[in-house]
C-alpha positions in Angstrom: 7.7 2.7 -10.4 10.8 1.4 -8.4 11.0 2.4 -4.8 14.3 4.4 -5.8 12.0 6.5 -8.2 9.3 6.3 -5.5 11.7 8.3 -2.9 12.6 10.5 -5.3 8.6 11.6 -6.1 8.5 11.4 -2.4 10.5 14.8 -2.4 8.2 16.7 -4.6 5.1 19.4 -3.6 2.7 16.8 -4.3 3.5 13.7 -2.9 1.6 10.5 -3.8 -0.3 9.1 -2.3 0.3 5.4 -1.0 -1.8 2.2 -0.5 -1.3 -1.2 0.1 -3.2 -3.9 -1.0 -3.4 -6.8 1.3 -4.7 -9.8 -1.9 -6.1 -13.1 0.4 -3.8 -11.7 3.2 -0.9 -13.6 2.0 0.5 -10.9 -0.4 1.0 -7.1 -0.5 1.6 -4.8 -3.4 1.8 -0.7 -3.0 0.0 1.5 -5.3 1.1 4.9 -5.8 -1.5 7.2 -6.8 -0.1 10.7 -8.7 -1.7 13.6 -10.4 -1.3 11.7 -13.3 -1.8 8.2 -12.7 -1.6 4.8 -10.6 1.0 2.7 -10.9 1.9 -0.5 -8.8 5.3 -0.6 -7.3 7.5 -2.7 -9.3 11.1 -4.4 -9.1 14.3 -3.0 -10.5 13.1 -6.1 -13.4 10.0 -5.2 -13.8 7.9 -7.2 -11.6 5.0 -6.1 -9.3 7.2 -5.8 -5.9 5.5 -8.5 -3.3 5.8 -7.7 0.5 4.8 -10.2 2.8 2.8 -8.6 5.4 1.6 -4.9 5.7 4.3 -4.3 7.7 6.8 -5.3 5.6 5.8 -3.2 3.2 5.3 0.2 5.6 8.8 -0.6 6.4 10.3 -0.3 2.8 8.4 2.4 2.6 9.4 4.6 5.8 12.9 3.5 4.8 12.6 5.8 1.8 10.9 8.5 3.3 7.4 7.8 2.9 4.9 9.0 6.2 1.9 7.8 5.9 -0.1 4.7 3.7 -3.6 2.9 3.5 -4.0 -0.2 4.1 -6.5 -1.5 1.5 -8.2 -5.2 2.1 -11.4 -6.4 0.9 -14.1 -6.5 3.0 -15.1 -9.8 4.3 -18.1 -11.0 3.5 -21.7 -13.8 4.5 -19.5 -16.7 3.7 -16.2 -15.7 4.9 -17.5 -14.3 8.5 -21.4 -15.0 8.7 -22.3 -11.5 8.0 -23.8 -9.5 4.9 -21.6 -8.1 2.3 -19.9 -4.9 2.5 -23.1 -2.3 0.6 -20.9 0.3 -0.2 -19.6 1.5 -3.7 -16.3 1.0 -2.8 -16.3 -2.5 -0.6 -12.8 -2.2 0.4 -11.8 -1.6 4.2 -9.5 1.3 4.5 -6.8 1.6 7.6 -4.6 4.6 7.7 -0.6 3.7 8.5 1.8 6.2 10.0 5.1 4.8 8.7 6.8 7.4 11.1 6.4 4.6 13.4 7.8 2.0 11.2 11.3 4.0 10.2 14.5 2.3 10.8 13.1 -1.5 11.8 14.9 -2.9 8.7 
């Protein structure tokens, strides 16, 4: 899914819902999440779309009318930070976005 399809879905009764995935804190991808299905957000060729920072990425989305994302990172763990790993099912750290905020910063 493009972000040009992504602002049309964006316009629909159920909107998806949107995450961003922060990978070794050097690259960030968006997942859209649909009734029927996950897909990463990809390029007009194909490719997964690569944002630089969280930001950059709330910010091409609030530009196409998204409102609000996750921020999805893995949580840190013994080695990284000197504390125990993360015991939940899910070990990802989740922080809520309000791309309201971001609109218009392009």
């Amino acid at each position: 899914m493009t972000l040009k399809e992504l602002k049309k879905q964006l316009t629909q009764p159920a909107a998806p819902e949107l995450e961003i995935h922060a990978f070794e804190g050097i690259i960030y991808l968006v997942k859209v999440i649909t009734e029927v299905g996950e897909a990463m957000l990809k390029t007009e060729a194909g490719d997964n779309q690569v944002f630089k920072s969280s930001t950059q990425a709330g910010v091409a989305l609030a530009d196409i009318g998204a409102t609000y994302a996750t921020i999805v990172h893995q949580c840190a763990y013994d080695e990284v930070i000197g504390h125990a790993p993360c015991e939940a099912e899910d070990p990802a750290l989740r922080t809520p976005m309000d791309l309201r905020l971001l609109r218009n910063l392009s």
